[in-house]
C-alpha positions as CSV (number, residue, x, y, z in Angstrom):
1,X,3.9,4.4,9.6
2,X,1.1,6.5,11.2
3,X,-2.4,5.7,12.7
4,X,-3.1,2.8,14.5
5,X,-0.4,1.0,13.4
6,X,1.9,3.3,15.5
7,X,-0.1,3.1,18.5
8,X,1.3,1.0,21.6
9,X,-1.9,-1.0,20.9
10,X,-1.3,-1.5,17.4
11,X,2.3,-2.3,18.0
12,X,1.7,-4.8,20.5
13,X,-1.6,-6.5,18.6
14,X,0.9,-6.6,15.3
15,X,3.5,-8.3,17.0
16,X,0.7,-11.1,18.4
17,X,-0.8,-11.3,14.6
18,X,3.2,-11.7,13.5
19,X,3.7,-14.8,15.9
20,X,0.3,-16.3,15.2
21,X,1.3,-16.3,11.6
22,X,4.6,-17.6,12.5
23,X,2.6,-20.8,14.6
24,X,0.8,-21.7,11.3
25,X,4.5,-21.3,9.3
26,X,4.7,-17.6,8.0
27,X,7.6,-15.8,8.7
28,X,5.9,-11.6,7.5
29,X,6.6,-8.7,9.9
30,X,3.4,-7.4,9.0
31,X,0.2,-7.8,7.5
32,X,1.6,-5.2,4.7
33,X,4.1,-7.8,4.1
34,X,1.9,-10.4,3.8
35,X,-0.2,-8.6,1.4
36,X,3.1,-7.2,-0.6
37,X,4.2,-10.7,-1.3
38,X,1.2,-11.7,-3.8
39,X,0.8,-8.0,-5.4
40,X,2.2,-8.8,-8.1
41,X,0.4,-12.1,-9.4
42,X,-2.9,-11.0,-11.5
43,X,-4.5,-14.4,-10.0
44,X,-5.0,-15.7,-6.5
45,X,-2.4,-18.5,-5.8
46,X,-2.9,-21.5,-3.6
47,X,-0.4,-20.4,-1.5
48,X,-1.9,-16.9,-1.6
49,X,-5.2,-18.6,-0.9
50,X,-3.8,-20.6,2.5
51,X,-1.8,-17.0,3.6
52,X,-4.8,-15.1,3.7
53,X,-7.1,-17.7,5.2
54,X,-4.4,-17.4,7.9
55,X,-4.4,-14.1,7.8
56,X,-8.0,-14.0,8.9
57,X,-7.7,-16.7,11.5
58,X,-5.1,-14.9,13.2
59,X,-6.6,-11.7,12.8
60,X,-9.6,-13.0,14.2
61,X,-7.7,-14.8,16.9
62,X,-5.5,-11.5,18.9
63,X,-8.5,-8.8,17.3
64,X,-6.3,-6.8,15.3
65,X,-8.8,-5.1,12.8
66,X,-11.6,-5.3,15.1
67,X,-9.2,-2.9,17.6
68,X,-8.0,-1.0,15.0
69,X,-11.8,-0.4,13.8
70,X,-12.4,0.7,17.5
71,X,-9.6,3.1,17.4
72,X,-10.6,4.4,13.9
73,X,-14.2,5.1,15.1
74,X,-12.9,6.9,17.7
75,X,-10.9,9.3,15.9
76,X,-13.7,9.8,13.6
77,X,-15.6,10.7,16.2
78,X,-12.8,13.1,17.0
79,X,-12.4,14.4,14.3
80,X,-16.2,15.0,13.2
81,X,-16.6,17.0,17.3
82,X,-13.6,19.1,16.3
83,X,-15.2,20.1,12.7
84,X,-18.6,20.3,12.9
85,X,-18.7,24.1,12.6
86,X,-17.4,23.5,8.8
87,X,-19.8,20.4,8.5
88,X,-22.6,21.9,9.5
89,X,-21.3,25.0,6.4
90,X,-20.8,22.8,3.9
91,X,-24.0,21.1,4.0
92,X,-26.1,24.1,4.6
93,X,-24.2,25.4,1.1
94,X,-24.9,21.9,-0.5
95,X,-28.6,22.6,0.6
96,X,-29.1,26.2,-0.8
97,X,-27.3,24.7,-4.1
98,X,-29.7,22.1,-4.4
99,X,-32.5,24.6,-3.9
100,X,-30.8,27.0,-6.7
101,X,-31.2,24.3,-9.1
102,X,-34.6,23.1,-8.6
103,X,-35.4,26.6,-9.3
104,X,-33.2,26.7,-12.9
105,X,-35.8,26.0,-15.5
């Protein structure tokens, strides 16, 4: 497991999503889990239904996605300071591409 998921944050919000889901009678380790137990069904089940409503709820309820969003916006950021040099290539090659072929009759 990498990414937010192996953060302290990540860890500690999992375990509080984990033990919501347990207060509304779901015993999964992880949202993976819960996901991992319906994969396999082509259709939504009730029960599938009634997990992932719960799912949200408790999502919702201890802000897991919204701090993992946080933390992947962050490293995005991160990422996009420590390449911008080969950004900033890249689309000035797109650019002189797309003016080679305007010029292709």
């Amino acid at each position: 497991m990498n990414g937010f998921e192996s953060t302290d944050q990540g860890i500690a919000l999992s375990a509080d999503w984990a033990q919501c889901m347990s207060k509304n009678g779901y015993d999964f380790a992880s949202r993976i889990e819960a996901y991992g137990r319906f994969s396999e069904s082509p259709e939504p089940t009730n029960d599938e239904i009634k997990v992932r409503l719960a799912d949200y709820d408790c999502d919702v309820k201890v802000g897991l996605s919204l701090s993992k969003s946080s933390w992947l916006t962050s490293r995005y950021g991160i990422w996009l300071d420590e390449n911008s040099e080969a950004i900033a290539k890249v689309m000035e090659s797109k650019k002189q591409y797309i003016k080679r072929l305007a010029s292709v009759p």
